[in-house]
C-alpha positions as CSV (number, residue, x, y, z in Angstrom):
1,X,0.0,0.0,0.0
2,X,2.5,2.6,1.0
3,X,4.2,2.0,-2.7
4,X,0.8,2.2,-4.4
5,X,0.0,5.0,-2.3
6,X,3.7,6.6,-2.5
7,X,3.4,7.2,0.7
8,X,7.1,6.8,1.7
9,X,7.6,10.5,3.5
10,X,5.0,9.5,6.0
11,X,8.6,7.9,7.5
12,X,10.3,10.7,7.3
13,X,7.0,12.2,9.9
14,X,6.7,11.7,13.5
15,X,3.1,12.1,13.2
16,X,2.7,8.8,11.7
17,X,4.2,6.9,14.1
18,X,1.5,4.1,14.2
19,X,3.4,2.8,10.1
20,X,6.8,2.8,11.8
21,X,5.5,1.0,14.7
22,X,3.6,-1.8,12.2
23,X,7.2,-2.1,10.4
24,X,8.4,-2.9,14.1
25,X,5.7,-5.4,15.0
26,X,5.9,-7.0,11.7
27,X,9.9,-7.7,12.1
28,X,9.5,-8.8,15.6
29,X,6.7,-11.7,14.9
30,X,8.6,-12.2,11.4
31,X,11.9,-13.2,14.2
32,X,9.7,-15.0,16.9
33,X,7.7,-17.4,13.7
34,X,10.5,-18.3,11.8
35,X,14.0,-17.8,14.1
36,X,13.2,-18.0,17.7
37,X,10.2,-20.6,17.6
38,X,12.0,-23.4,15.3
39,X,15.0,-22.9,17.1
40,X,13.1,-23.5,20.1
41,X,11.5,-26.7,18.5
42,X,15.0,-27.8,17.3
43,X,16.5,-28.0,20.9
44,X,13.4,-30.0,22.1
45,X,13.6,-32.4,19.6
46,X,17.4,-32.7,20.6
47,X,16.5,-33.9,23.8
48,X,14.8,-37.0,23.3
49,X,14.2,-37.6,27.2
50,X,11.8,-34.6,27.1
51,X,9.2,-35.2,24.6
52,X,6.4,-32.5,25.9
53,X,6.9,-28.9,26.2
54,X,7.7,-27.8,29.9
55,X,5.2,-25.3,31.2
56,X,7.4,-22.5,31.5
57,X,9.0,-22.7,27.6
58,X,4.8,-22.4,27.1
59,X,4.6,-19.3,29.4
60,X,7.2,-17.7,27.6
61,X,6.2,-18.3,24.2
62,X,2.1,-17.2,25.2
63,X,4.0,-14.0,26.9
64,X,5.8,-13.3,23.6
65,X,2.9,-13.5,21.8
66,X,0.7,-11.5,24.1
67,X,3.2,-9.1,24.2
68,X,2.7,-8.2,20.3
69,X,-0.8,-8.7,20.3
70,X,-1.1,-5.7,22.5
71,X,1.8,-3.6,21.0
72,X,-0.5,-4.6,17.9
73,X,-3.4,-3.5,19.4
74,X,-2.3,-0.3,20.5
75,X,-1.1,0.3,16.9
76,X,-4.2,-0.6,15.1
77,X,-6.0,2.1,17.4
78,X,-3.1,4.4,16.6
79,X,-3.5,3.7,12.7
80,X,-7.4,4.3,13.2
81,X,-7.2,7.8,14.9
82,X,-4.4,8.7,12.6
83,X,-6.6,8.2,9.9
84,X,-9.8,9.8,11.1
85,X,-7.6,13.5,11.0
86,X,-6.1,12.5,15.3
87,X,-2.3,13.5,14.5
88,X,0.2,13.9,17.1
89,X,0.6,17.8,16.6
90,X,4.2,18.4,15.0
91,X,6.5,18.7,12.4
């Protein structure tokens, strides 16, 4: 959208801080799905003796992923204000 749009100096503006924050959110669950949760499934499987996931390896990974389902949250209501004309007053 933002190259259909050419809407690359929003960037370049504080005032659309929710798209830099969806570039943020995207890299970090991009890093958790495909680097940090097969890695994680790896080192299980290396461990024959300990076939189901302990309880706090599932904490960690439902903490992980309720951290960026808020972070997303708060950027999807950022997005929505943003776009309804409720900018951060700035440059």
């Amino acid at each position: 959208m933002v190259y259909l749009l050419d809407a690359w100096q929003r960037f370049t503006q504080w005032q659309y801080w929710w798209m830099h924050t969806m570039v943020l959110i995207w890299l970090l669950f991009s890093v958790m799905l495909f680097v940090m949760e097969p890695r994680g499934r790896r080192n299980l499987a290396a461990a024959p003796a300990q076939k189901d996931i302990s309880a706090e390896t599932f904490i960690s990974i439902q903490r992980k992923h309720l951290f960026l389902l808020i972070m997303s949250l708060i950027t999807i209501a950022g997005a929505v204000a943003g776009s309804h004309g409720w900018l951060i007053a700035g440059s």
